[in-house]
N, C-alpha and C positions, 0 to 999 in steps of 0.2 A: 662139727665133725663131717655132717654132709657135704657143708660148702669145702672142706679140706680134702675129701675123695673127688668131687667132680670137680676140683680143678689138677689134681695128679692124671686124672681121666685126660682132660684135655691134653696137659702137657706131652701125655704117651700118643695118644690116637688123635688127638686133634678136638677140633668140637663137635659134636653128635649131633648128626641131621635132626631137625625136630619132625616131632611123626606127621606123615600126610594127611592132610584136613578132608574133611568131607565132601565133595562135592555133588552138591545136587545136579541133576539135569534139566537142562534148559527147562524142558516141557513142565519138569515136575515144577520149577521156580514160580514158574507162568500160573501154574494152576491152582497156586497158594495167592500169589496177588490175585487175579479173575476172580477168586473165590473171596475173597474178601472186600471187594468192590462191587459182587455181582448184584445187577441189576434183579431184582425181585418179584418185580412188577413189569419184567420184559413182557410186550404184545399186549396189554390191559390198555387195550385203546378205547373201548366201547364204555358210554356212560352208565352209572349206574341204573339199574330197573328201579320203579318203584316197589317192586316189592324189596331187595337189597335195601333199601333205602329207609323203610320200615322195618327192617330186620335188626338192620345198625343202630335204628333209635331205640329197638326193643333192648337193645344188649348196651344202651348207653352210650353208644359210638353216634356225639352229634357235634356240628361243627358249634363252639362255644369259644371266645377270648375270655383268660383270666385277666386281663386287662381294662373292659368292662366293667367286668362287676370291682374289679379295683376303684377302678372310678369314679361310678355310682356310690360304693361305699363311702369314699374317701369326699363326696359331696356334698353327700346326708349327712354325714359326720360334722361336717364342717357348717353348714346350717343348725343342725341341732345344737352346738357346740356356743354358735352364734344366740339361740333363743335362751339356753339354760347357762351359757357362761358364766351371769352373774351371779345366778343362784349354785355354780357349783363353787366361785370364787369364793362367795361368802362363807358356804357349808366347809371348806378347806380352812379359812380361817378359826370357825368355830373348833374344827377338828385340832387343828395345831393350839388354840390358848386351853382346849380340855387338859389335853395328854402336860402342858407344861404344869398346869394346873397337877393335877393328879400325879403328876413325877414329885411333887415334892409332899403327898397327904397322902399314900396309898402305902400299903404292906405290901410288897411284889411275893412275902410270901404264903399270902390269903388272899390278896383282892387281884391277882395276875387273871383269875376267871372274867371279873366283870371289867378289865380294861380289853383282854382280847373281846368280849362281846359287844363291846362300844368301836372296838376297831372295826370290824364286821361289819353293823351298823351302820357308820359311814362312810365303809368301803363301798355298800352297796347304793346307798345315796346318792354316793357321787357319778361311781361308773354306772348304773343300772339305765337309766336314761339313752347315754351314748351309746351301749353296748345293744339295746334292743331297738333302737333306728339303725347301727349297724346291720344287727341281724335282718331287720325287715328290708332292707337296702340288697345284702347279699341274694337273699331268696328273689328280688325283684328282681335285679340284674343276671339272678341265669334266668328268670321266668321269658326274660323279654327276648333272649336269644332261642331259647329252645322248647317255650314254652313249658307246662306241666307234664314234667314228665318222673317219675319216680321208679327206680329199677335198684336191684340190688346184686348184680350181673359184674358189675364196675369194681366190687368189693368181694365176690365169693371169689376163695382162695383156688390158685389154677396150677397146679406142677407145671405145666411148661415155660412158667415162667422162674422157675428157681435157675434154671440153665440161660443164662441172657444171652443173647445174642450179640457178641460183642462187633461183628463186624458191621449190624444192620446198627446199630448205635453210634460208632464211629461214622458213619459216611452219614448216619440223619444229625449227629451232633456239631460235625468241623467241616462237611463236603454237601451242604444239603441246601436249596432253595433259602428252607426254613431257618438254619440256621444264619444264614447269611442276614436275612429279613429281622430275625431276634437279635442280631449284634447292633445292625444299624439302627434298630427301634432302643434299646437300649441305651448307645451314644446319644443319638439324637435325645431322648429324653433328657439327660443329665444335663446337657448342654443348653438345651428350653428352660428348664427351670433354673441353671446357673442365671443365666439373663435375666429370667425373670427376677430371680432374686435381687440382683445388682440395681437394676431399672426402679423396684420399689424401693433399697434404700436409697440408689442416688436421688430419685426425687426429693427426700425425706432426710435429707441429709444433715437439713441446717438444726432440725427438729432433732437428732438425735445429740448432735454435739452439743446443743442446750440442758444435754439432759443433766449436767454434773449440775446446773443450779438448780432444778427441779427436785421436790418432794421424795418418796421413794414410788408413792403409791401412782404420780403421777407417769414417773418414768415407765414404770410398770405397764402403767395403760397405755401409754406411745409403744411399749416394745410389744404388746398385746393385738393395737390394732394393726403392726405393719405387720405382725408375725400372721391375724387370721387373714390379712387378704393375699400375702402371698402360696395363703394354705387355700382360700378360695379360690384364686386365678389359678394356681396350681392342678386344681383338683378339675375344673373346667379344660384347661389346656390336655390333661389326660382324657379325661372324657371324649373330646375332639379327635382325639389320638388314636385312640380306643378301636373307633369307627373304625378307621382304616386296616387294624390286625383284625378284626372281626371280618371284615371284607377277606382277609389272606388265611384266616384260616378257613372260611367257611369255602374257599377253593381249595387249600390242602388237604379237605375233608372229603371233598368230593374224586379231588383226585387218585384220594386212597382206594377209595370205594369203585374206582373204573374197572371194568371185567374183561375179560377174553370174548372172542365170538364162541368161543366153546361155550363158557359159560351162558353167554346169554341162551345159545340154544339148549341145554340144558336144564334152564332155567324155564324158557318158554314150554318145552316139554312135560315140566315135574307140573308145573301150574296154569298153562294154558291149552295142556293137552301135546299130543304127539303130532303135528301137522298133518301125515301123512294119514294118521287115522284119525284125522278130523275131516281131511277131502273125502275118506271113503264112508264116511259117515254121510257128509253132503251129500257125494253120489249116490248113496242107497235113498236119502231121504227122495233125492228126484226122481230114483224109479219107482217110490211107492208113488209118488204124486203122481208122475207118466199113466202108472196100472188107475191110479181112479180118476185120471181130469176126463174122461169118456162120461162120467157119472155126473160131473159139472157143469159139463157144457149148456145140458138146459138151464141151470138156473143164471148161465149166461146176460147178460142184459146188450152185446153186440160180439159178431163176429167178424174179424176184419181181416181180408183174404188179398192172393194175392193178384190172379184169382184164383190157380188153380196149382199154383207150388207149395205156398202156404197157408195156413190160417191160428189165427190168435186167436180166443175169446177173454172176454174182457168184464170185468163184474164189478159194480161200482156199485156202494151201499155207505151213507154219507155218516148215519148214525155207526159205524164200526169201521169205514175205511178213513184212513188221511187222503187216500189216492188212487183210482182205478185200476183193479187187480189182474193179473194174467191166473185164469182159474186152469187154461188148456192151449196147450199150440202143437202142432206138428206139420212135417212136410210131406209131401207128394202124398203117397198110401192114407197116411194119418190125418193130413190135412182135408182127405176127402172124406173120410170117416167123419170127422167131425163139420165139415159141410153139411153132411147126410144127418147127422143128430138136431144138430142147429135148424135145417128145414120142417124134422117131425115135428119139432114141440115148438116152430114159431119163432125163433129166434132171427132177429135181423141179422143178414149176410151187408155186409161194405166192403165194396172194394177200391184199396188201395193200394199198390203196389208197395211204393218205400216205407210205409209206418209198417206194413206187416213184414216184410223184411227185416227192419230196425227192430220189432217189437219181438220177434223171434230171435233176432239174433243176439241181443242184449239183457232182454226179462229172463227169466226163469219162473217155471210155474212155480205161483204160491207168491212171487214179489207183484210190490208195487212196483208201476211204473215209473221211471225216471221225470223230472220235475222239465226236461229240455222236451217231453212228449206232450206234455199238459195240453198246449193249444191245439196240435193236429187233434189229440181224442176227443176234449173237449167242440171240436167241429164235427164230427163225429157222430159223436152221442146226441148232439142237437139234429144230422141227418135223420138220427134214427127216429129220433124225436117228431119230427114231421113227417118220417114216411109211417109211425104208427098210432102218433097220436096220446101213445102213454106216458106215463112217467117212468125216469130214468135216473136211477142213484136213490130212487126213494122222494124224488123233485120232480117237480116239469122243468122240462129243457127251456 
């Protein structure tokens, strides 16, 4: 009935414009793709801190290849598989002639107990072996990437992850370094171990087509030993493999982990202090040292002037210093001041022009001196040495 109305419709008025479509705006089109491509990690150019870097191990975030520990599994597997083969073959055989045995002398509806407990039994015989070199194999191979590390961060359940992020998925899953690297490791695997495969039986070729005259048991063992060395070489060629996504993720890991210079200076602030109130902490310390290096000067051991613009004192004590210490220096006014201190109590005056320039204008009271000073002071302190005859540093010069 409907198609019989709109087509009487048409026949009167003709066909009916279909209604106008929606049109988005340019800007708006733009700002759905942008946003679904956008760059996340815009401006995260700086490497990560060590501190970030144990924060991310704290929460579980370590660069690790499940490929690896595939590996490693799939090697141990295949060695251990190699030492107890024969004894799992045999135990399989025994398993198979019980159950034919007992299928035809058992009540399945009284003695169904004691044949599932003999299945048990030899279920664990056989796999428990394999299954706990597996295990010790898997723990080995995260231990050897990321060391001992044990968190439960990785697993506690997070609301913002019920809302996924479908656009940061798409570009990491089909547009991403990473996914590129996982297609071609992928290919390339299948394609190595196709080879491989082909290369072990064509050698082995003439051995297999013999097999229709052979035994059963012998067959068996020809298709046993080409089947474990393509499972050894196999498990070696990954192993080798391995190496190199372990290399690629342990850069994707770091590359996640890169920050903004925002963050880093935020970071240096929350943990190494606020810069600017570390300078003014510096500077307060050198005015207290300023207010008391008046009170050091005598226990000075030389005074080294310029003659008369600078002066440094300088105190060297071998059992507490690494290095001849500036205890006092100042210029013009203060430099004469402590001239004047240095004469009451005795203290040798040296003059030098450039080491006391250098030595003022590079020291700071309270440091050692620089290791490029050593020889001028150290000639110096031996001056002093023969114009007083004492010991110097807690030594004769």
């Amino acid at each position: 009935m409907t198609v019989a109305i709109e087509w009487l419709h048409t026949l009167c008025f003709g066909p009916a414009e279909p209604p106008p479509r929606p049109v988005l705006r340019r800007d708006a089109q733009l700002a759905i793709d942008l946003q679904w491509f956008a760059a996340e990690d815009e401006g995260r150019t700086e490497d990560a801190t060590e501190h970030k870097i144990r924060k991310a191990r704290e929460e579980g975030k370590v660069a690790k290849s499940q490929d690896v520990t595939g590996a490693i599994v799939l090697l141990f597997c295949s060695v251990a598989l190699l030492i107890v083969g024969r004894g799992v073959l045999v135990g399989s055989m025994e398993m198979l002639a019980y159950f034919v045995v007992q299928s035809t002398q058992i009540d399945v509806t009284s003695d169904a107990g004691v044949v599932g407990q003999a299945f048990y039994a030899y279920l664990i015989q056989l796999t428990l072996p394999i299954a706990l070199v597996a295990f010790a194999a898997a723990i080995l191979g995260n231990v050897l990437q990321v060391g001992f590390l044990f968190t439960t961060k990785t697993i506690t359940p997070d609301l913002k992850r019920i809302t996924p992020n479908f656009a940061k998925f798409f570009k990491r899953a089909f547009m991403s370094a990473e996914a590129a690297f996982n297609f071609a490791k992928s290919i390339g695997k299948v394609v190595l171990i196709a080879v491989l495969g082909i290369v072990n039986v064509a050698l082995r070729i003439n051995e297999i087509a013999a097999m229709i005259s052979l035994p059963l048991l012998q067959s068996f063992s020809l298709i046993a030993d080409i089947a474990f060395n393509m499972l050894l070489q196999s498990a070696i060629l990954l192993l080798v493999l391995s190496i190199f996504d372990y290399m690629f993720q342990r850069r994707q890991h770091l590359e996640s982990l890169k920050m903004t210079r925002q963050e880093v200076k935020e970071e240096r602030k929350t943990y190494e202090g606020d810069p600017l109130i570390k300078s003014r902490m510096r500077q307060r310390m050198q005015e207290l040292l300023t207010r008391n290096m008046l009170q050091t000067v005598p226990q000075a051991d030389v005074v080294i002037t310029n003659p008369t613009h600078y002066a440094v004192a300088l105190k060297y004590d071998r059992l507490t210093m690494d290095a001849p210490t500036v205890v006092a220096k100042g210029q013009d006014n203060m430099a004469l001041r402590i001239r004047e201190i240095a004469g009451e109590h005795g203290v040798a005056l040296v003059e030098n022009k450039p080491l006391a320039r250098a030595l003022h204008a590079e020291v700071e009271i309270g440091q050692s001196i620089p290791e490029k000073f050593y020889e001028a002071v150290v000639i110096v302190l031996k001056q002093v040495y023969r114009l007083t005859g004492q010991k110097v540093g807690g030594v004769y010069g």
